[in-house]
C-alpha positions in Angstrom: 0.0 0.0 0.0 1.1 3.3 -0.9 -0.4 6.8 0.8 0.6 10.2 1.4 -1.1 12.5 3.9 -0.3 16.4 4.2 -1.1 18.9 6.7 -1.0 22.5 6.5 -1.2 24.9 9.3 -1.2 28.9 8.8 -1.7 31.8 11.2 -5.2 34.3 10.5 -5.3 36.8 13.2 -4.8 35.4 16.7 -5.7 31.8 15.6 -3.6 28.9 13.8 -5.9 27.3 11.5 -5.6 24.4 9.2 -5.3 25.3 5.2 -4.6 21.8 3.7 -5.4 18.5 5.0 -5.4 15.6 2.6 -5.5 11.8 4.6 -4.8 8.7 2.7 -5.4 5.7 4.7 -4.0 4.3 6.5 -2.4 8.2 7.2 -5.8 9.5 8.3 -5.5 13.2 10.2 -8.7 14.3 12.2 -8.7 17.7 14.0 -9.2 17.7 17.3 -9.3 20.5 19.8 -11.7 24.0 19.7 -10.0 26.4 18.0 -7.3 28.5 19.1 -3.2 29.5 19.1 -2.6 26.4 18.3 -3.9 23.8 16.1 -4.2 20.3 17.6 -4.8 17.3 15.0 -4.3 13.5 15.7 -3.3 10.6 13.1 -5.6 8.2 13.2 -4.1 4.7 12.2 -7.6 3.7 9.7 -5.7 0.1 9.0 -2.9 -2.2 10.6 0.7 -1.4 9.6 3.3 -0.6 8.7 2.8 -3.8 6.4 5.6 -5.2 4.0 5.5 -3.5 0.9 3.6 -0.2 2.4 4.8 3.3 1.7 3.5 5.6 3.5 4.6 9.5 3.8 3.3 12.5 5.7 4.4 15.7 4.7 3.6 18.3 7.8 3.9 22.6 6.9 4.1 25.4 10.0 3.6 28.6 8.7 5.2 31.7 10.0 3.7 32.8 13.4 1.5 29.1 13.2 1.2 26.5 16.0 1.0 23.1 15.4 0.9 20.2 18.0 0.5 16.8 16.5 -0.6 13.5 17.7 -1.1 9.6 17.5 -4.1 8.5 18.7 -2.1 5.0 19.6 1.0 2.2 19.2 1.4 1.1 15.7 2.4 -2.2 15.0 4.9 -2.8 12.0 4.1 -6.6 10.9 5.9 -9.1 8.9 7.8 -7.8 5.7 9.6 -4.5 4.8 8.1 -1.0 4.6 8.9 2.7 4.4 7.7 5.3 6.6 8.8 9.0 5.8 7.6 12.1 7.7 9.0 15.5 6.1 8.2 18.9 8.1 8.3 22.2 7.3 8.8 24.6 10.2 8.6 28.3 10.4 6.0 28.8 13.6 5.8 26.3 15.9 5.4 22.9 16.2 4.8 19.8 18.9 5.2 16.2 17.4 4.3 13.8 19.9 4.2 10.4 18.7 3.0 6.7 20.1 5.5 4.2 19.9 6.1 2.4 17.2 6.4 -1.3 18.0 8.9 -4.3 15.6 7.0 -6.9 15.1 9.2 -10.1 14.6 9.9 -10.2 11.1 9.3 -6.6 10.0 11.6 -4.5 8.9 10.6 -0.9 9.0 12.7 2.1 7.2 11.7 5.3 9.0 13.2 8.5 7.3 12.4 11.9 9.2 13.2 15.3 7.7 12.6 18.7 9.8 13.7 21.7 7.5 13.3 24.8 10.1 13.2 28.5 9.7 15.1 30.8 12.1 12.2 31.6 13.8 11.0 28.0 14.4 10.0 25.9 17.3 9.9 22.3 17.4 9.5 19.4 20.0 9.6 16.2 18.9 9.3 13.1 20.1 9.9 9.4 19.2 9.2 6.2 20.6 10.0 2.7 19.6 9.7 -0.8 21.1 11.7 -3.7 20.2 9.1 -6.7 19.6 5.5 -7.4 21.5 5.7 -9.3 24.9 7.8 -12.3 24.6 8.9 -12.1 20.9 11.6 -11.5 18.9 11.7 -8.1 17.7 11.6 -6.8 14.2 14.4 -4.6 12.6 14.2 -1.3 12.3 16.8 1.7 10.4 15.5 5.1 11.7 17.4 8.6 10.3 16.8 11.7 11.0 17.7 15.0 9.2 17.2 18.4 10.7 18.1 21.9 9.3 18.0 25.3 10.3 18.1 28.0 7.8 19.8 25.2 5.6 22.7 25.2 8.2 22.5 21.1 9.2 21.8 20.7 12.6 21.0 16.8 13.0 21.8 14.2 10.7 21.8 10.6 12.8 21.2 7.0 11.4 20.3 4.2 14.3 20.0 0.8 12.6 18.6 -1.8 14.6 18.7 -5.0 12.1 21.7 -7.1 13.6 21.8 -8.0 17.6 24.7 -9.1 17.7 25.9 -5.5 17.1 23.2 -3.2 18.7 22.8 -5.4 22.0 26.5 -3.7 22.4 26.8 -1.6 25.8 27.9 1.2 23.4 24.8 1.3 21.5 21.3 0.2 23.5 22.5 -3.1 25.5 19.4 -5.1 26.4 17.0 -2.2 26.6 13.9 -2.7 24.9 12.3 0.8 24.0 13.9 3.4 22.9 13.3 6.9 23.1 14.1 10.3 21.2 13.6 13.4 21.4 14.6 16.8 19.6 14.4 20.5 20.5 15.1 23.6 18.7 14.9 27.0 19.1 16.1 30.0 17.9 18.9 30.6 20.5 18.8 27.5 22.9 21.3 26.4 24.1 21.7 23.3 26.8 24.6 21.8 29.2 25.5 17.7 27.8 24.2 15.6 30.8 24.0 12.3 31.2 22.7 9.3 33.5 22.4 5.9 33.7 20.0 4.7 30.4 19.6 8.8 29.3 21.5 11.5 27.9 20.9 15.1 26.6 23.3 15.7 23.5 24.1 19.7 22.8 23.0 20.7 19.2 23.2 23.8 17.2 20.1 25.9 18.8 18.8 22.2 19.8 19.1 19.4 21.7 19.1 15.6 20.8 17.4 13.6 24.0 17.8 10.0 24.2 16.9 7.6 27.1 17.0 4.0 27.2 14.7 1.4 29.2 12.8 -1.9 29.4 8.9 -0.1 30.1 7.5 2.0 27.5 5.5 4.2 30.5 8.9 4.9 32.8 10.9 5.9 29.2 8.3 8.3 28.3 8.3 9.5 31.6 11.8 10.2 31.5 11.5 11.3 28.2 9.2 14.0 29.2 10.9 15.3 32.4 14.6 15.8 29.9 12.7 17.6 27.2 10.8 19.8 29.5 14.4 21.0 31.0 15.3 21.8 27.6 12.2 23.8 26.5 12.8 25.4 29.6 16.2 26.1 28.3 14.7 28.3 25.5 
């Protein structure tokens, strides 16, 4: 299956409203919310997937002086086969991406591409989550890159490939952790202190910041997840 979704959002007086929205199932977007600063729509998952042999793109715009947050409405599953997932966004107001996890499926593997081209005046938070496998099962595999830009000046470009154990059960890359989460934050001027812990770590970006943090329970990672982020907003 092959379907591409987009989503516009522009600013009309003191209100960010939505100018385009196209869905293509399984990529379905519903608006939710009551109208306001910011725009609030969810993607609704309208069939199981990623399947092998789907690909599926979402292509997300933030106008100048816009708001955007932007939901899942729940965990997708990626089944048996190979897919592609690519999620492009166009920042130049403000934008929340708040997604629920993705979970591997033994025998899937899932080729997620995410591109973020922000203006100088942009805002983003953006968060990731994947899970390696359902209760008790082998997980899938799983090469995830991101590519983030700020006035064309690169500002993350990061590749995590998850297809061989043997090599990403290393302590230098996830160990036996289960779910992984990410998280970026940019804004014009931030500018955040490297920490680290045990299963997290806050990397120092140009005007952004690259949270990861590593775990077994989806709930206590997002958690975490949260609570590092949050610093780093506040950092803005």
């Amino acid at each position: 299956m092959k379907a591409h979704a987009t989503l516009t959002v522009a600013r009309r007086g003191s209100r960010s409203v939505i100018s385009e929205l196209r869905s293509d199932p399984p990529l379905t977007l519903r608006r939710t919310g009551s109208p306001g600063a910011t725009a609030q729509v969810h993607v609704v998952g309208t069939a199981a997937g990623p399947l092998g042999g789907d690909s599926l793109r979402l292509d997300v715009s933030v106008l100048s002086g816009a708001s955007l947050e932007l939901r899942s409405t729940g965990a997708q599953i990626a089944l048996r086969g190979t897919s592609s997932v690519h999620f492009g966004l166009r920042v130049d107001g403000e934008a929340v991406i708040r997604q629920e996890p993705t979970v591997l499926a033994r025998g899937c593997l899932v080729h997620n591409h995410s591109v973020a081209e922000l203006g100088s005046d942009a805002r983003l938070l953006w968060q990731d989550l994947v899970v390696l496998g359902r209760h008790g099962e082998e997980p899938g595999k799983l090469v995830q890159r991101w590519d983030v830009t700020r006035g064309g000046r690169p500002v993350l470009r990061t590749t995590t490939t998850l297809v061989d154990p043997a090599m990403y059960r290393s302590p230098a890359v996830i160990g036996s952790a289960s779910v992984l989460g990410t998280a970026l934050v940019s804004a014009p001027g931030l500018a955040v202190r490297p920490s680290a812990r045990p299963g997290a770590a806050v990397h120092a970006l140009r005007e952004a910041a690259l949270v990861t943090v590593l775990g077994v329970d989806a709930v206590e990672v997002s958690t975490v997840l949260d609570e590092l982020t949050g610093s780093c907003v506040g950092s803005a």
